[in-house]
N, CA, C and O of each residue as an XYZ file, in Angstrom:
464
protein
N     -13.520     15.594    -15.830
C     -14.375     14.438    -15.667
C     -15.684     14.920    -15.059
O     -15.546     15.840    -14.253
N     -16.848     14.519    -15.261
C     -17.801     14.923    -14.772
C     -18.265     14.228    -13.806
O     -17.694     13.144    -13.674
N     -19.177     14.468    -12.999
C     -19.684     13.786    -11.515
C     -19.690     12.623    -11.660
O     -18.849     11.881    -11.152
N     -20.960     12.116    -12.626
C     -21.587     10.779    -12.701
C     -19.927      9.721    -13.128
O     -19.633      8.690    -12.522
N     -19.419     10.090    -13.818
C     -18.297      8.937    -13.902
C     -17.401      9.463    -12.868
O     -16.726      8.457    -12.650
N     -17.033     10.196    -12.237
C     -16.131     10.512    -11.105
C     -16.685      9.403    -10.482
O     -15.991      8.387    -10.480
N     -18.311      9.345     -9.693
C     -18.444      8.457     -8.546
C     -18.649      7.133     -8.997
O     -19.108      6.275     -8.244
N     -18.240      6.832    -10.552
C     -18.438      5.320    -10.885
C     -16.868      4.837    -10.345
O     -16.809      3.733     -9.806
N     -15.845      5.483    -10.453
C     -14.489      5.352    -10.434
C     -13.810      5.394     -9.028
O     -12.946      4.737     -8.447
N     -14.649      6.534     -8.736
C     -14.354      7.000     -7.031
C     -15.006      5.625     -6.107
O     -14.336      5.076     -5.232
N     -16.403      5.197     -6.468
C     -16.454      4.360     -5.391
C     -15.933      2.825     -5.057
O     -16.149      2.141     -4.056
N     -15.189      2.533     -6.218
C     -14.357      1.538     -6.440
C     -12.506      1.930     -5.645
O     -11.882      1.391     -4.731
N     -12.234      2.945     -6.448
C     -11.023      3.501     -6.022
C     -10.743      3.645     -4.342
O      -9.630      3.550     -3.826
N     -12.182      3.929     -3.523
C     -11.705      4.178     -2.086
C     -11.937      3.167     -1.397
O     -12.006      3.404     -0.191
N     -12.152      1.638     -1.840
C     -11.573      0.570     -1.491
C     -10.410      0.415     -2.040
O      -9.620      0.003     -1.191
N      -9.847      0.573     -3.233
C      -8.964      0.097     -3.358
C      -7.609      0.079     -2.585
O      -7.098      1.187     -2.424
N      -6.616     -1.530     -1.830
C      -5.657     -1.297     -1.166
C      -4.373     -0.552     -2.178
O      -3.821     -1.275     -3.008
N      -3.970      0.858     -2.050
C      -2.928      1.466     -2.625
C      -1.560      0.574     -1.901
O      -0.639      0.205     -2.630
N      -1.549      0.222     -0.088
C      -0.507     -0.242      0.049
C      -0.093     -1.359      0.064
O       0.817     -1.741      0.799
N      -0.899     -2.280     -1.012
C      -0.445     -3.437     -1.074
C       0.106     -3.978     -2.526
O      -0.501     -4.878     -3.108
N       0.900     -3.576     -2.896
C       1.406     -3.445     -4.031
C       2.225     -5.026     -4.248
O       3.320     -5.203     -3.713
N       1.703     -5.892     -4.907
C       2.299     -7.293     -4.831
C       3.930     -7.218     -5.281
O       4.766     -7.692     -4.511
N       4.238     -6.761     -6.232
C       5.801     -6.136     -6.820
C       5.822     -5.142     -7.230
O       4.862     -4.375     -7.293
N       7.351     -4.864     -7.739
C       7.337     -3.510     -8.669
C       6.681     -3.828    -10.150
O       6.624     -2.978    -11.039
N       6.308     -4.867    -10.251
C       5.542     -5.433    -12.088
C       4.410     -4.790    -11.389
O       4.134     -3.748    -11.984
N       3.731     -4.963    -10.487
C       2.354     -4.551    -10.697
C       1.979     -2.899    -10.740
O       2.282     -2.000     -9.956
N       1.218     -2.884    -11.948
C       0.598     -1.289    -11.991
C      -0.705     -1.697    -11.474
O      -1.363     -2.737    -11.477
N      -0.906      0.026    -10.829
C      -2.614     -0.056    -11.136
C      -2.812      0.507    -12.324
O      -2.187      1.303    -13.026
N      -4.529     -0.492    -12.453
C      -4.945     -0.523    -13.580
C      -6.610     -0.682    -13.033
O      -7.012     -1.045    -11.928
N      -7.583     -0.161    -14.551
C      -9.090     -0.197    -14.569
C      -9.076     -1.105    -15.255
O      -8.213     -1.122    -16.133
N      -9.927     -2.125    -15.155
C     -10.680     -2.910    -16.017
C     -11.937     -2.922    -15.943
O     -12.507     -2.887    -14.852
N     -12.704     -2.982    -17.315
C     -13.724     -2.813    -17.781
C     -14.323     -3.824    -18.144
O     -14.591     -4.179    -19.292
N     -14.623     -4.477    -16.855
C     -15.611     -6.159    -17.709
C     -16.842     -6.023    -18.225
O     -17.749     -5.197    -18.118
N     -16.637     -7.190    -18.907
C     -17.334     -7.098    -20.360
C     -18.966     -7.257    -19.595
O     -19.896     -6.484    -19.827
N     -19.036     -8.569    -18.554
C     -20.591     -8.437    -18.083
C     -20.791     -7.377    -17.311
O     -21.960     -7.003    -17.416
N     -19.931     -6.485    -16.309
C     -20.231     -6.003    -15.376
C     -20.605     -4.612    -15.385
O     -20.111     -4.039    -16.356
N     -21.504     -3.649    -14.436
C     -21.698     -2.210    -14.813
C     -21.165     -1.292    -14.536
O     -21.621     -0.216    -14.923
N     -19.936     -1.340    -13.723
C     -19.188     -0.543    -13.228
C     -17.363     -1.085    -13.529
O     -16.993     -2.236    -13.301
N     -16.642     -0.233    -13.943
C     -15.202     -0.798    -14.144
C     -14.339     -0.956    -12.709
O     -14.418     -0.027    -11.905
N     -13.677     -1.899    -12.449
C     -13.016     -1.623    -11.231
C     -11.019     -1.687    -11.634
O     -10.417     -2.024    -12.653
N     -10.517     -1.165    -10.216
C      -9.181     -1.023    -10.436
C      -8.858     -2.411     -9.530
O      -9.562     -2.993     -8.704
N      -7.703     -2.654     -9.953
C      -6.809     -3.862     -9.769
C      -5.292     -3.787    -10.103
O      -4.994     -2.906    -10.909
N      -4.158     -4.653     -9.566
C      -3.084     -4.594     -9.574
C      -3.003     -5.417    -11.075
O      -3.670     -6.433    -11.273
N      -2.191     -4.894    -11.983
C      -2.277     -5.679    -12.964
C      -0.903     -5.908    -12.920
O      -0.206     -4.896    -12.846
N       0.055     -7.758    -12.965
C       1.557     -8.103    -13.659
C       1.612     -7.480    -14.401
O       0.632     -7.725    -15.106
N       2.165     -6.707    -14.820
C       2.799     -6.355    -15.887
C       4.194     -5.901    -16.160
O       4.558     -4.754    -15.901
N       5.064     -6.911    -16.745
C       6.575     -7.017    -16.676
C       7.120     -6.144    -18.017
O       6.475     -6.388    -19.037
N       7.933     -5.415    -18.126
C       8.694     -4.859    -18.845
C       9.434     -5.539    -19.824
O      10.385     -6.053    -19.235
N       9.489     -5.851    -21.243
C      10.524     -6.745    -21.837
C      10.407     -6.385    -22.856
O       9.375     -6.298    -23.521
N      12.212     -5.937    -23.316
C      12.359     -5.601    -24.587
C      11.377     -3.880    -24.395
O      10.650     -3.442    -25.287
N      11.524     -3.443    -23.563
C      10.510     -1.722    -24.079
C       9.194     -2.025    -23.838
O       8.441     -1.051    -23.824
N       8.605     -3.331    -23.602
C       7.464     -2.795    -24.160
C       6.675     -3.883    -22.375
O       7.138     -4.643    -21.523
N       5.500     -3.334    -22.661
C       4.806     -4.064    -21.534
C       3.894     -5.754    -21.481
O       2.919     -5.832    -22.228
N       4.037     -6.263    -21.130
C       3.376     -7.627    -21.188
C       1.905     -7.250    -20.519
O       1.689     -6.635    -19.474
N       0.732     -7.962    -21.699
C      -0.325     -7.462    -21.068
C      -1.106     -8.776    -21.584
O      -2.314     -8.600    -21.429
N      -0.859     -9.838    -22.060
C      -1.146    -10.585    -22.616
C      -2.546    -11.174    -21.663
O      -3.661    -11.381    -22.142
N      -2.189    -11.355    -20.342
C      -2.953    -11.814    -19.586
C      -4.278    -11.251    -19.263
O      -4.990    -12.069    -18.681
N      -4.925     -9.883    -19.504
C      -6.155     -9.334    -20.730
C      -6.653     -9.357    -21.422
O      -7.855     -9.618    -21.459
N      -5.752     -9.017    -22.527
C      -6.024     -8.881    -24.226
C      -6.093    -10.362    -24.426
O      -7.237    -10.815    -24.451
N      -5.260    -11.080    -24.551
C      -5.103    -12.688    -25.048
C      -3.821    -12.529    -25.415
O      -3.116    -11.575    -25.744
N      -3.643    -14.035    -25.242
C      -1.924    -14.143    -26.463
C      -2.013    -13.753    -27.491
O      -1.295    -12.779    -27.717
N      -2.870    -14.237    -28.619
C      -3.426    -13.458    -29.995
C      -3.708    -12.001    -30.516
O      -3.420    -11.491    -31.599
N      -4.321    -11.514    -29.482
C      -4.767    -10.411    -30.055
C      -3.826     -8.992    -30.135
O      -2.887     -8.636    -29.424
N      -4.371     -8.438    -31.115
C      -4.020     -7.258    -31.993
C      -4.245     -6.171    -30.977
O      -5.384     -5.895    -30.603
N      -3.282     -5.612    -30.569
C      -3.576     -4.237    -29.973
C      -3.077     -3.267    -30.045
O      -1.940     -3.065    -30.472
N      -4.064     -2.259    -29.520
C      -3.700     -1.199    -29.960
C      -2.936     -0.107    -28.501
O      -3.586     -0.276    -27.469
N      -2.333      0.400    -28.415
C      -2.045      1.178    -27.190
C      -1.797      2.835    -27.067
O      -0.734      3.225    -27.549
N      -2.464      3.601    -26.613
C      -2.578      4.952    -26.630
C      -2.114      5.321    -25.255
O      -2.624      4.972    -24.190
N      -0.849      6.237    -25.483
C      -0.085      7.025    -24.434
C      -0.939      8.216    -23.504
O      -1.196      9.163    -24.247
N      -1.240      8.350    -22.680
C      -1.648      9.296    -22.526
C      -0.480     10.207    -21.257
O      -0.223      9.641    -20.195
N       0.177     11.761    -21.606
C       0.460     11.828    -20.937
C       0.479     13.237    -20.437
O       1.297     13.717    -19.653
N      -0.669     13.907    -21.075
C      -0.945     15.783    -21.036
C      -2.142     15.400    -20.792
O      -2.646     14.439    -21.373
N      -2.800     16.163    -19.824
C      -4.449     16.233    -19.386
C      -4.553     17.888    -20.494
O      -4.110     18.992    -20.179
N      -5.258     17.516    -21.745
C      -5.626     18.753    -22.094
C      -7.181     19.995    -21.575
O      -7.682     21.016    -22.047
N      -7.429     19.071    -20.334
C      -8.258     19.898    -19.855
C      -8.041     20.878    -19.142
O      -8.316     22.076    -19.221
N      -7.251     19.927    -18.070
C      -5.888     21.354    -17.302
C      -5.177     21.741    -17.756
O      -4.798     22.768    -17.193
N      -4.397     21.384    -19.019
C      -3.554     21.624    -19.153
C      -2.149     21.941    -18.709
O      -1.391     22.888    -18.499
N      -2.204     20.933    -18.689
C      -0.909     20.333    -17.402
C      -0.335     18.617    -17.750
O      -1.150     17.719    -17.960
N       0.806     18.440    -17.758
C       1.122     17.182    -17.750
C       1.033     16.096    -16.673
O       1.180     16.337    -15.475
N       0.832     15.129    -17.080
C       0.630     13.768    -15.986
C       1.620     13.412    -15.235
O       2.600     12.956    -15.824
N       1.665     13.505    -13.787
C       2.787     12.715    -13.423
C       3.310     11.670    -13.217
O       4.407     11.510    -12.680
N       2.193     10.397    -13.838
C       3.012      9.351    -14.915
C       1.857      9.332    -16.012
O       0.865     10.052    -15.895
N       1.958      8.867    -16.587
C       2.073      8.202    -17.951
C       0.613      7.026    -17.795
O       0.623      6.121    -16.961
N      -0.333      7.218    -18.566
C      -1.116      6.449    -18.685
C      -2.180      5.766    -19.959
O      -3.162      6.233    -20.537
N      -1.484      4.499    -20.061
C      -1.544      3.578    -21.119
C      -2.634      3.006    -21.345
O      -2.970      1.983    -20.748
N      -3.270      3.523    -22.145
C      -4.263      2.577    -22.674
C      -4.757      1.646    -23.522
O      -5.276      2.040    -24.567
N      -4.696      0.390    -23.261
C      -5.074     -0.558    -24.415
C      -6.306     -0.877    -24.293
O      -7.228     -0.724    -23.492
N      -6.067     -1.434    -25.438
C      -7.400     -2.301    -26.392
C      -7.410     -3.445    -27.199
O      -6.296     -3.566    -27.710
N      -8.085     -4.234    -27.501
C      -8.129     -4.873    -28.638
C      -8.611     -4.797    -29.774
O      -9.820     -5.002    -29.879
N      -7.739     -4.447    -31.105
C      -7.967     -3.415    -32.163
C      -9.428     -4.230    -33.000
O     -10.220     -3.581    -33.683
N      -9.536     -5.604    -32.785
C     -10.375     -6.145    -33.965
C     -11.584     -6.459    -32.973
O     -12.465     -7.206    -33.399
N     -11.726     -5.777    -31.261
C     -13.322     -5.968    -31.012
C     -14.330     -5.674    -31.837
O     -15.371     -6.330    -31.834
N     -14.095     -4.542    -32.713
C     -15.808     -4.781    -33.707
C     -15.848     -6.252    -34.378
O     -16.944     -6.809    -34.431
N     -14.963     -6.761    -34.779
C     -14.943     -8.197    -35.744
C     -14.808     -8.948    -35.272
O     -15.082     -9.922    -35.974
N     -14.307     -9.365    -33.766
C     -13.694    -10.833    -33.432
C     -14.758    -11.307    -32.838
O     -14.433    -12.377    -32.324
N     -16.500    -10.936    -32.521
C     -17.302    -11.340    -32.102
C     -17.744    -10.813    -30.767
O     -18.924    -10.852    -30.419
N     -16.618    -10.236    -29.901
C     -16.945     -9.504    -28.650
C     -17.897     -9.149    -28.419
O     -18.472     -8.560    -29.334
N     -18.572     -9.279    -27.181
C     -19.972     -8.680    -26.755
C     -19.615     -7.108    -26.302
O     -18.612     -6.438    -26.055
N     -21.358     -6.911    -26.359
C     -20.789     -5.330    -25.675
C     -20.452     -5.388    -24.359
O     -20.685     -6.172    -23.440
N     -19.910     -4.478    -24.473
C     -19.489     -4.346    -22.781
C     -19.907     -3.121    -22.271
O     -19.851     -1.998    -22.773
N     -20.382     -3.547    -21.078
C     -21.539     -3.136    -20.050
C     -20.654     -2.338    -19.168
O     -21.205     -1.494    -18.460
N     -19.557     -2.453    -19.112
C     -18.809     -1.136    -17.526
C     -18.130     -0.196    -18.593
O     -17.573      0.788    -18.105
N     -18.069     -0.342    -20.164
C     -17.459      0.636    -20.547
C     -18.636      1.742    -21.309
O     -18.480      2.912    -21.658
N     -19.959      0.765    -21.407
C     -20.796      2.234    -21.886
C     -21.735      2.589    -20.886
O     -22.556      3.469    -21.145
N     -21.730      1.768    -19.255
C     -21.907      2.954    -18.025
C     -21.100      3.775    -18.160
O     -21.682      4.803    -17.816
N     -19.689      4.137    -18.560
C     -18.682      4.998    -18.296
C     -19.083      6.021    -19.606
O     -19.101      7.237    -19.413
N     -19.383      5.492    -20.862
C     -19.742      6.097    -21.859
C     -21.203      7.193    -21.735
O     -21.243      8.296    -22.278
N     -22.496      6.516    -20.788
C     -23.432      6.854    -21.135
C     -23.795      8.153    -19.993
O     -24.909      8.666    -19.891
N     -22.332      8.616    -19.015
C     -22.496     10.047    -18.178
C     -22.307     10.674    -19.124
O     -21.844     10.286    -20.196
N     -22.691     11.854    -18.785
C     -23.306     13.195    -19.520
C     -22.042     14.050    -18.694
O     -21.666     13.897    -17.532
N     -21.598     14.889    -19.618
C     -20.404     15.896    -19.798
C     -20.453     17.451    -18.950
O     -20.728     18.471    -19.582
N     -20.198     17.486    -17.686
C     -20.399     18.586    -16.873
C     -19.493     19.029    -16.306
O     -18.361     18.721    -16.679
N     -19.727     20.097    -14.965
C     -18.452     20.169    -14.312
C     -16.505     18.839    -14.035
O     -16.149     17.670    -13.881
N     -16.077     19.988    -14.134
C     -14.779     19.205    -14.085
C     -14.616     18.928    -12.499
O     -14.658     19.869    -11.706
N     -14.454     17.776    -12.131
C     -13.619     17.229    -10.847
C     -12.099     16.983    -10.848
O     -11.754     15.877    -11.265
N     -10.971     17.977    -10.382
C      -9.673     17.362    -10.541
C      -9.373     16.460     -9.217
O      -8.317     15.835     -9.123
């Protein structure tokens, strides 16, 4: 990761309360609002059923998504010690969505030293 998005992430993250974990449903999670310029982390519900994760309360009841595992950092090369899921909603180019402003601050750092 390079600096400039390290300290977009970092200065959110060292507020964030780690020991207040509302249940075992809640993960942390980034969200990337759509008006805002920076993404922040939050406890997201998210209940287990049937395998798969309930995320509805994001995406929408409707929408189409897509979800990408992530669980090897191929930079270190080294595996994750958990597992980190990423969704989306597969038809934002078409369903009218605006751009969103905290995901191309995150897009528009420039690619430098690695921070682990």
């Amino acid at each position: 990761m390079d600096w400039p998005t390290h300290n977009l992430l970092c200065a959110n993250f060292s507020s964030f309360k780690m020991s207040i974990r509302p249940t075992k449903q809640h993960y942390r999670a980034i969200l990337f609002p759509v008006d805002e310029a920076t993404p922040e982390f939050f406890w997201l519900h998210c209940p287990c059923v049937d395998g798969g994760y309930q995320i509805e309360e994001i995406l929408g009841l409707d929408a189409v998504r897509t979800e990408v595992p992530i669980q090897f950092n191929s930079i270190l090369s080294r595996r994750l010690a958990n597992t980190i899921l990423f969704c989306y909603r597969k038809d934002f180019f078409i369903d009218g969505s605006k751009p969103n402003q905290s995901v191309a601050s995150v897009a528009a750092t420039k690619s430098g030293q690695l921070y682990d």
